[in-house]
Every structure is written in structure tokens, then in C-alpha cells.
N, C-alpha and C positions, 0 to 999 in steps of 0.2 A: 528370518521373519519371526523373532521372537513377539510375544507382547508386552505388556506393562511391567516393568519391574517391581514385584512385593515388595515394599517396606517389613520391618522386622518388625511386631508385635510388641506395643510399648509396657515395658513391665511393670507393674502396680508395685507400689511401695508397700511394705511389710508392717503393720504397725507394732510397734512394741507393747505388749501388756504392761499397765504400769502398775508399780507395786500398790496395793487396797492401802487406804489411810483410814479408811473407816470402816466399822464391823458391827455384828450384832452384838446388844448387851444380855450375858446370862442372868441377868437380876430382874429387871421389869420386861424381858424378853418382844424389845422394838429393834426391829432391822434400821442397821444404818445410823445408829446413833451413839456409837462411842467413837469416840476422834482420840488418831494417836498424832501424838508431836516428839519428835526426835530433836534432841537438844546435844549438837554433837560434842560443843564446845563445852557442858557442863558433863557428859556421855554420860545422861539421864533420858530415857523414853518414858510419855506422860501419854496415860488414859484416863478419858472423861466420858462418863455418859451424861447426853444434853437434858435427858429425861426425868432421871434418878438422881444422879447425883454421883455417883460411884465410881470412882477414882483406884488409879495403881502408879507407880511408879516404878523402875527398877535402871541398873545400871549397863548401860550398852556400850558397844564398842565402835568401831569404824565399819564392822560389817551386818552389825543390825540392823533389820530390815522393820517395819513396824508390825508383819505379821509375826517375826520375833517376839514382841513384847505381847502381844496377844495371847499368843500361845501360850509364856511363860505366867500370863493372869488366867487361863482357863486351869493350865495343869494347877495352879496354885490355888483354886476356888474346889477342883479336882480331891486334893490332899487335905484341906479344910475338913470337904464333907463328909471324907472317910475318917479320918480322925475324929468329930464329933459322932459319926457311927457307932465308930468301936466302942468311944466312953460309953453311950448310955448302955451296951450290951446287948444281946438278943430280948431281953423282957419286953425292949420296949421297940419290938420291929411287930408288924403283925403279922402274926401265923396265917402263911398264906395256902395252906398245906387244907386248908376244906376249900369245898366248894361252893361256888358263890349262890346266893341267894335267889331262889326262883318267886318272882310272881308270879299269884295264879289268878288267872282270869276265870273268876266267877261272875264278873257282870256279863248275863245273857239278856241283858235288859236290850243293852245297844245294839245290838246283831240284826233287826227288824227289817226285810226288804222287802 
């Protein structure tokens, strides 16, 4: 005198993450507007920002991924700016070594309740 037989709990599909094609630009700093395109037959990877204008290229393989090329344009934007760092030298960084500037509030004009 059993009852109803349970069915088995039907499994939900898994979705796969798919790899990002698109990313933020470090130049005019808009989300979602440099588009990468992997060109595997020339095994060149191309960044574009829609906004700017500002372009990369470099050479991929059969296992680049387009966050690949991304990366290899931030570390490369990365090494730029430390390199034009170094050239101008500490004279031209600002001593950041005081303390910043206090206003003083001397208008007791506006205080009135």
C-alpha cells in the first residue's frame, strides 16, 4: 500500500560563463566600450574604443583568450607610465610629504538660527 511514485527532480542546465568581448577603456574611462576581435587566421587580437578612439593590437595564439589581449594592453599602458615617471625624475612629482591645506571658517555671518 505504497503511494505515488516521486519522479526524480529535473536538473537545471549549468550555464557556461562566456569569455567578456568587451571591457572598460583606461583612457576616457567608459565601461563597456572597447571591443576585442580575435583574428585567428592572421593570429592578431584588435582593441577598439568606440568612444575615444584608442586602439591596440598584438599577436595571439590558438589559446588567446580576448581577456588575454586586454591585459597585455593595461600592463602595457602600466610600463608606459612608469617609464615616463622615471624620465621626468622626483622634481617633478609633488612632495606629498606636508600636510594638506586647512580652510578656516571665519564666516560667522551664516551660523544665524
Amino acid at each position: 500500500m505504497g503511494g505515488k511514485r516521486k519522479s526524480k527532480p529535473r536538473q537545471m542546465k549549468k550555464r557556461l560563463a562566456g569569455v567578456p568581448t568587451q571591457f572598460d577603456c583606461p583612457f576616457c574611462n567608459h565601461s563597456n566600450t572597447v571591443q576585442c576581435k580575435m583574428d585567428q587566421a592572421a593570429q592578431v587580437g584588435k582593441l577598439l574604443c568606440r568612444i575615444c578612439g584608442t586602439s591596440y593590437q598584438m599577436e595571439i595564439n590558438s589559446l588567446s583568450d580576448p581577456i588575454d589581449v586586454y591585459s597585455a594592453w593595461i600592463d602595457e599602458c602600466q610600463e608606459v607610465n612608469a617609464r615616463i615617471l622615471s624620465e621626468k625624475g622626483p622634481s617633478s612629482r609633488r612632495d606629498r610629504s606636508r600636510s594638506p591645506r586647512r580652510l578656516d571658517d571665519d564666516d560667522d555671518e551664516d551660523d544665524d538660527f
